[in-house]
C-alpha positions in Angstrom: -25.0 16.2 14.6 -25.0 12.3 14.9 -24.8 10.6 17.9 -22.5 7.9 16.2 -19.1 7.7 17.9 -16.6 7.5 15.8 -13.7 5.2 16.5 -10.6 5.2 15.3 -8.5 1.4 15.2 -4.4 1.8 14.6 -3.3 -1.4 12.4 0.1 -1.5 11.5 1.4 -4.9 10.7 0.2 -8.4 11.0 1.1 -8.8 14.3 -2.0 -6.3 14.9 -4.5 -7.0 12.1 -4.7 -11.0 13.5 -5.4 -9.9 17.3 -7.8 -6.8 16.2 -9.8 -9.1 13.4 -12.7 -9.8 16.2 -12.7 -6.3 17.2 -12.7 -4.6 14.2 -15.6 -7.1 12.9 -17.3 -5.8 16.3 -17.0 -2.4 15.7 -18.0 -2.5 11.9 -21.5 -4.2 12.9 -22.3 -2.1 16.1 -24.8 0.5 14.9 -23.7 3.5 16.8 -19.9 2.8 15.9 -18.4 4.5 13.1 -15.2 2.8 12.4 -12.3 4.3 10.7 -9.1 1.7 10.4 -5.6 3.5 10.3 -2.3 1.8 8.4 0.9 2.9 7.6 3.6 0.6 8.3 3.1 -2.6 6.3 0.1 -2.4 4.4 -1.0 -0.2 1.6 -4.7 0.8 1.9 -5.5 -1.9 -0.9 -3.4 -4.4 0.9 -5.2 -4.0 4.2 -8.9 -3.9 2.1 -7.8 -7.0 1.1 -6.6 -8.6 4.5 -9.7 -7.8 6.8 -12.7 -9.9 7.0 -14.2 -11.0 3.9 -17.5 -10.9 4.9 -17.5 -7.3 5.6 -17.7 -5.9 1.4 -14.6 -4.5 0.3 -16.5 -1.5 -0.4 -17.5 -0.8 3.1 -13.7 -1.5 4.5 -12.2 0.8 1.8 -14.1 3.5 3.5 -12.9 3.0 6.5 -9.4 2.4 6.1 -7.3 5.9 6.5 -3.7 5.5 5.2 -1.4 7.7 7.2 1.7 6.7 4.9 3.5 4.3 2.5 4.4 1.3 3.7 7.9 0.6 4.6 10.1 -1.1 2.1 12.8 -2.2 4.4 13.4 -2.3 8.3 15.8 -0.5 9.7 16.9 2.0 12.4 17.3 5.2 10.0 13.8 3.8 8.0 11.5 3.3 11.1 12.9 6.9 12.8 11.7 8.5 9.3 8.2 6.5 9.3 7.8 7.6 12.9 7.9 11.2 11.8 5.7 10.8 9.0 3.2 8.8 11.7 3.0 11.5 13.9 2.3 14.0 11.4 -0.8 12.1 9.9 -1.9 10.4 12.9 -2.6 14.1 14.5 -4.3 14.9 11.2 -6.6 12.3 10.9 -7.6 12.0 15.1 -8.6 16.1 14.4 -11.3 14.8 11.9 -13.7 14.4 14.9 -12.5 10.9 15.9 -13.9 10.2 19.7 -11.6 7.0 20.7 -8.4 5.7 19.5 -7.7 2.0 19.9 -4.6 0.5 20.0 -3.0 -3.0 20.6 0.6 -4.2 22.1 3.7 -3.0 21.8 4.9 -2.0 18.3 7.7 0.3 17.9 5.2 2.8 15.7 2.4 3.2 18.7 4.8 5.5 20.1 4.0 7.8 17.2 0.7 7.2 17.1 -0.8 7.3 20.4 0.8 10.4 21.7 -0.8 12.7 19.1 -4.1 11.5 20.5 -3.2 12.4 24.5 -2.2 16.1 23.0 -5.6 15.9 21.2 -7.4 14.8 24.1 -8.7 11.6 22.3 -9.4 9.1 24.8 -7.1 5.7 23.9 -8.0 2.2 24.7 -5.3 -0.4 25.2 -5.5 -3.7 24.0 -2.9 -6.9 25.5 -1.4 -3.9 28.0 0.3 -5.9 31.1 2.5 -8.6 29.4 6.0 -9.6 29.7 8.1 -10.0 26.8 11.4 -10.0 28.1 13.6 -10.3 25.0 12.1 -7.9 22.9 12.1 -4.4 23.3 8.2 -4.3 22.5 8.1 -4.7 26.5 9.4 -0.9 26.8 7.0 0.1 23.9 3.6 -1.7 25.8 4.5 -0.3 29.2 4.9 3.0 27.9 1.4 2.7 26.0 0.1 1.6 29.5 0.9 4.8 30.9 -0.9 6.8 27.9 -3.7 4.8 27.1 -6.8 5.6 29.1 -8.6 2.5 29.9 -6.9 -1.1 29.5 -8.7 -4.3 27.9 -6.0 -7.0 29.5 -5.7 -10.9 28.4 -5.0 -12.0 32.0 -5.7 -11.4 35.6 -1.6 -11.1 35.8 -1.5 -8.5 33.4 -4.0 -7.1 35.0 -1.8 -6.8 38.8 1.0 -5.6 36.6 -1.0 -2.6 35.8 -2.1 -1.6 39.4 1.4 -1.7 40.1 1.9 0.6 37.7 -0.1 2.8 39.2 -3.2 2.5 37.4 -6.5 2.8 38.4 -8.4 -0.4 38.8 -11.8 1.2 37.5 -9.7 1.8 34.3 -8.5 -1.9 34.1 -10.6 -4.4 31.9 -10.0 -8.5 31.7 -11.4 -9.1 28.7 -9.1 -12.1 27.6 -7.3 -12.2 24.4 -9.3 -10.7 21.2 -7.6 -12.7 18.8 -8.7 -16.0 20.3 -12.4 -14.7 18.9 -11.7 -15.9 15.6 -10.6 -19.0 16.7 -14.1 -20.4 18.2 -14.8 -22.0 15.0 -12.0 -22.7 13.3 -12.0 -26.3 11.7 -9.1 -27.6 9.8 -7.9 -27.0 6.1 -7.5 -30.8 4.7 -4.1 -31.4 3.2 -5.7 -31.7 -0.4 -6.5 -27.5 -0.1 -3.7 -26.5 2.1 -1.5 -27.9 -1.0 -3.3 -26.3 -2.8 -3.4 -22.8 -1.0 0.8 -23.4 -0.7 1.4 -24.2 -4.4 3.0 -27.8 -3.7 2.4 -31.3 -4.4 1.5 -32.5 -0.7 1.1 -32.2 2.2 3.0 -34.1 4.9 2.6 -34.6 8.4 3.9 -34.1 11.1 2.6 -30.0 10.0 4.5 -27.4 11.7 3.9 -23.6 11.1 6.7 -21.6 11.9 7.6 -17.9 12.5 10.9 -16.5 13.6 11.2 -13.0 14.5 13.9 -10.8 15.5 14.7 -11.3 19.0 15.4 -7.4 19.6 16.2 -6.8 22.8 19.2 -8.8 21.7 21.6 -6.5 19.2 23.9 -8.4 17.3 22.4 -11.3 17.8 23.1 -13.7 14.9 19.5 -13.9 14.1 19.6 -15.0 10.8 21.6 -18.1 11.9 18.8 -18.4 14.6 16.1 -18.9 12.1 17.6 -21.4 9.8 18.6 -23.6 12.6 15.4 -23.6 14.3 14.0 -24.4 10.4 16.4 -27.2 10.4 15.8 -28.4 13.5 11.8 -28.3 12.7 12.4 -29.9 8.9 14.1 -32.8 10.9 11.0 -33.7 12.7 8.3 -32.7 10.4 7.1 -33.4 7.0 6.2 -30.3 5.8 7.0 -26.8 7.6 5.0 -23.1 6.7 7.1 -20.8 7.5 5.6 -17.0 7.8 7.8 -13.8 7.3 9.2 -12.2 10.3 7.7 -9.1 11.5 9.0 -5.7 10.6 11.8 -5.1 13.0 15.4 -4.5 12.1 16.7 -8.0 11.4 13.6 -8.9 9.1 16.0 -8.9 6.2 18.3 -11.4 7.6 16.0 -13.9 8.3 14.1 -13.7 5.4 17.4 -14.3 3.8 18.2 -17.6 5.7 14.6 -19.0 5.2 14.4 -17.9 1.8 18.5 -19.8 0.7 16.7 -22.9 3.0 13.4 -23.2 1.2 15.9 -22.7 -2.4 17.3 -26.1 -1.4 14.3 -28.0 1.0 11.0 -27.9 -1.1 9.2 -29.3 2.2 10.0 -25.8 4.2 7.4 -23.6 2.0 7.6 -19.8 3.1 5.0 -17.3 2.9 4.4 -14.0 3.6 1.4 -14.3 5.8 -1.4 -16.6 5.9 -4.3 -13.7 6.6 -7.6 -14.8 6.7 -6.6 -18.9 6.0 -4.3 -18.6 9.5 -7.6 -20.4 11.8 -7.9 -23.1 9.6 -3.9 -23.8 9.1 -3.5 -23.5 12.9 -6.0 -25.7 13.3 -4.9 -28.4 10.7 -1.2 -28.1 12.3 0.8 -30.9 14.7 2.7 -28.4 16.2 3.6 -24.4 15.8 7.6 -23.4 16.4 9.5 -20.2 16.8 9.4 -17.5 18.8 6.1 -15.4 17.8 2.9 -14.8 20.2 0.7 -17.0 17.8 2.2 -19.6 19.9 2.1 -18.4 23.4 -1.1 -17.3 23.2 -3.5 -18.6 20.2 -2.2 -22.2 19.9 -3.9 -23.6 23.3 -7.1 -22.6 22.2 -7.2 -25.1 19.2 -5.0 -27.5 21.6 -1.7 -27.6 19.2 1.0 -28.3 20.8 3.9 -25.7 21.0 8.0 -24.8 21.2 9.0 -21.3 22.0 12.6 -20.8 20.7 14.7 -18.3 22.2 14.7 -15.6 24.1 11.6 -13.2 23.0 8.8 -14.5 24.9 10.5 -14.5 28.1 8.4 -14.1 31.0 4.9 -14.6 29.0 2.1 -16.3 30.8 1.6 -19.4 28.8 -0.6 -22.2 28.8 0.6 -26.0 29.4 0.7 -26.8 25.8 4.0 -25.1 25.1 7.4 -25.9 25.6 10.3 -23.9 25.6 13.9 -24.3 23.6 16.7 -22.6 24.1 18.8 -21.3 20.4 20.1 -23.7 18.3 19.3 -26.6 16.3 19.9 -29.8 18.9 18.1 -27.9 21.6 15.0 -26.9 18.9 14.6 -30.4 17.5 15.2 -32.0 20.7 11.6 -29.3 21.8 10.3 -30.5 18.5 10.2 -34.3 18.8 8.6 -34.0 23.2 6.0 -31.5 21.6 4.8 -34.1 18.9 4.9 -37.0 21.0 2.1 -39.2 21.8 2.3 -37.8 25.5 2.5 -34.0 24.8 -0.1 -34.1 22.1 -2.4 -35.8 24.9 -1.1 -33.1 27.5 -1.7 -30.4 24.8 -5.5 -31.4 24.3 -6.3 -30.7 27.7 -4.8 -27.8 28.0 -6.4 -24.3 28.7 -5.9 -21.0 27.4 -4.9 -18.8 30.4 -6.1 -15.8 28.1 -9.4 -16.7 27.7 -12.0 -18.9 26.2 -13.5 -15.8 23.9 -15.9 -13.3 23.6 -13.2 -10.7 23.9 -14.2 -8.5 21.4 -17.6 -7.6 22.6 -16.3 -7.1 26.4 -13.8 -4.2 24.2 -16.4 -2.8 22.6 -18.3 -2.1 25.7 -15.1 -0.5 27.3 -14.9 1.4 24.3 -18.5 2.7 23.8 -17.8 4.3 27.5 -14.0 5.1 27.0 -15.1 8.9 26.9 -16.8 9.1 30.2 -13.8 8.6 32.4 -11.6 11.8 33.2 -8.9 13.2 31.1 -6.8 13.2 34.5 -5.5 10.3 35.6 -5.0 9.4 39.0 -1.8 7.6 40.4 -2.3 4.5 42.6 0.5 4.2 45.0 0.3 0.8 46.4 0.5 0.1 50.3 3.4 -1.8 52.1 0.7 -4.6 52.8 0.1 -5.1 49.3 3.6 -4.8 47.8 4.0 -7.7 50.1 
């Protein structure tokens, strides 16, 4: 029998694969990790091959990589209930095949399919980002949920940290570890405009540079969202030269906006819109004046390459965030208005001193630690009820 442990790592979108880079890089090279990576929302099993790290051989990821089903071709209500099903049904299929810990990260709609097959299964799960506020998405429901479920807890922050002993959790099972994604950030230097025109297919590049990613705002239904997005693009193209705009994630809505960005870009050549940047993302976040819309890349990765930035909207509400961002309210006045303060001489200044209130890296190695002993703790889990005094 080896003595290997075998860990299993859920990826389902982007929004994971960019945070769990470091950690699955740490995992591949520890010698008593087996690593299997599980997909089944947005990637393919060539897709993702070709997505994580290049210096890990193709060969080797293609092992790991387990697909639990076809990735989605649209977003919607009726479509994610019928990929949760099909989740569920492989994710308990492939966590039999002697997997020893299951690690997950956030607050994706699918981990509620995939994380509860491992607690019938008695497969010990590590959370990653557990803790957070994200008060206009309903992600917030999904990570406090997870939090609940998940056996030990690698947190960002010290706050998220307090929010999980007030949800009763154990502190012995609660791990600061900072944010993993920052990991791959440590040496990031900027793309020069001559290959970033070249990697986006375009002339030039001009500057100011904003990237730019709008997602749906979900805890919001009905919410015009599509509208949303092309007016924080407008308001964005009125300050900046050029503007890389990523697809939204894979929430209902998706459709919309990529509707709105894609009739925008038809008649702007200066907003160019991609699908995802994958492994060139450190070097055009580093190259970039200023990063708008509403996704976490902002919040939380921005500060640590000191790039100033403008949450838009309502989906980050109540996030920790560092003092390089600024916050905009819907609509185009109020977005360009964020836009032109965050690329002024002042906030640029502000911006390069600025910390990272979820870490300064190394994130990934802390995790793997947690996750080499996840096994040892007990199955039960012991309730914390916290005391007058400290609810004070």
């Amino acid at each position: 029998m080896s003595d290997r442990l075998t860990v299993a790592v859920f990826v389902g979108t982007r929004a994971d694969l960019g945070p769990l880079t470091p950690v699955l890089e740490a995992l591949e090279d520890a010698p008593d990790v087996r690593l299997r990576v599980l997909t089944g929302v947005m990637y393919a099993a060539d897709d993702l091959v070709a997505a994580l790290p290049a210096r890990v051989s193709p060969e080797r990821w293609r092992a790991a990589v387990v697909p639990l089903a076809e990735p989605m071709a649209e977003v919607t209500v009726d479509a994610q209930l019928e990929q949760s099903a099909r989740l569920a049904r492989a994710s308990g299929t492939a966590l039999r095949d002697d997997v020893d810990v299951l690690v997950v990260l956030g607050d994706r709609w699918e981990l509620l399919y995939v994380v509860p097959p491992a607690v019938l299964l008695g497969v010990p799960v590590v959370h990653l980002h557990g803790g957070e506020v994200t008060e206009g998405a309903l992600d917030e429901r999904v990570r406090h949920a997870v939090t609940k479920l998940a056996d030990q807890h690698c947190v960002a922050s010290p706050d998220a940290a307090a929010r999980l002993r007030q949800l009763g959790e154990p502190a012995d099972r609660i791990h600061v570890t900072g944010a993993p994604g920052l990991d791959r950030l440590a040496t990031a230097t900027a793309v020069d405009d001559t290959d970033l025109a070249d990697l986006l297919g375009v002339e030039r590049v001009e500057h100011p540079l904003a990237l730019f990613t709008y997602h749906p705002p979900t805890a919001e239904p009905g919410a015009p969202v599509g509208r949303w997005a092309r007016e924080a693009a407008e308001a964005t193209l009125a300050v900046c030269g050029t503007v890389i705009a990523t697809h939204p994630g894979m929430d209902e809505g998706r459709e919309e906006i990529l509707a709105a960005l894609a009739s925008l870009a038809a008649d702007e050549p200066r907003l160019c819109l991609v699908a995802a940047l994958g492994r060139d993302y450190p070097r055009v976040l580093a190259a970039s004046d200023v990063v708008v819309g509403n996704s976490s890349s902002g919040v939380i990765e921005a500060a640590t390459l000191h790039v100033p930035a403008v949450d838009v909207g309502e989906r980050q509400r109540g996030r920790l965030r560092g003092a390089n961002v600024l916050h905009a309210d819907e609509g185009r006045f109020a977005v360009e208005a964020a836009v032109r303060r965050a690329v002024s001489p002042q906030w640029v200044e502000q911006s390069a001193g600025a910390d990272n209130p979820y870490g300064a890296g190394g994130a990934s190695l802390r995790i793997l630690d947690i996750v080499r002993v996840a096994g040892s703790a007990p199955r039960a889990k012991h309730f914390v009820d916290r005391t007058s005094e400290e609810e004070r």
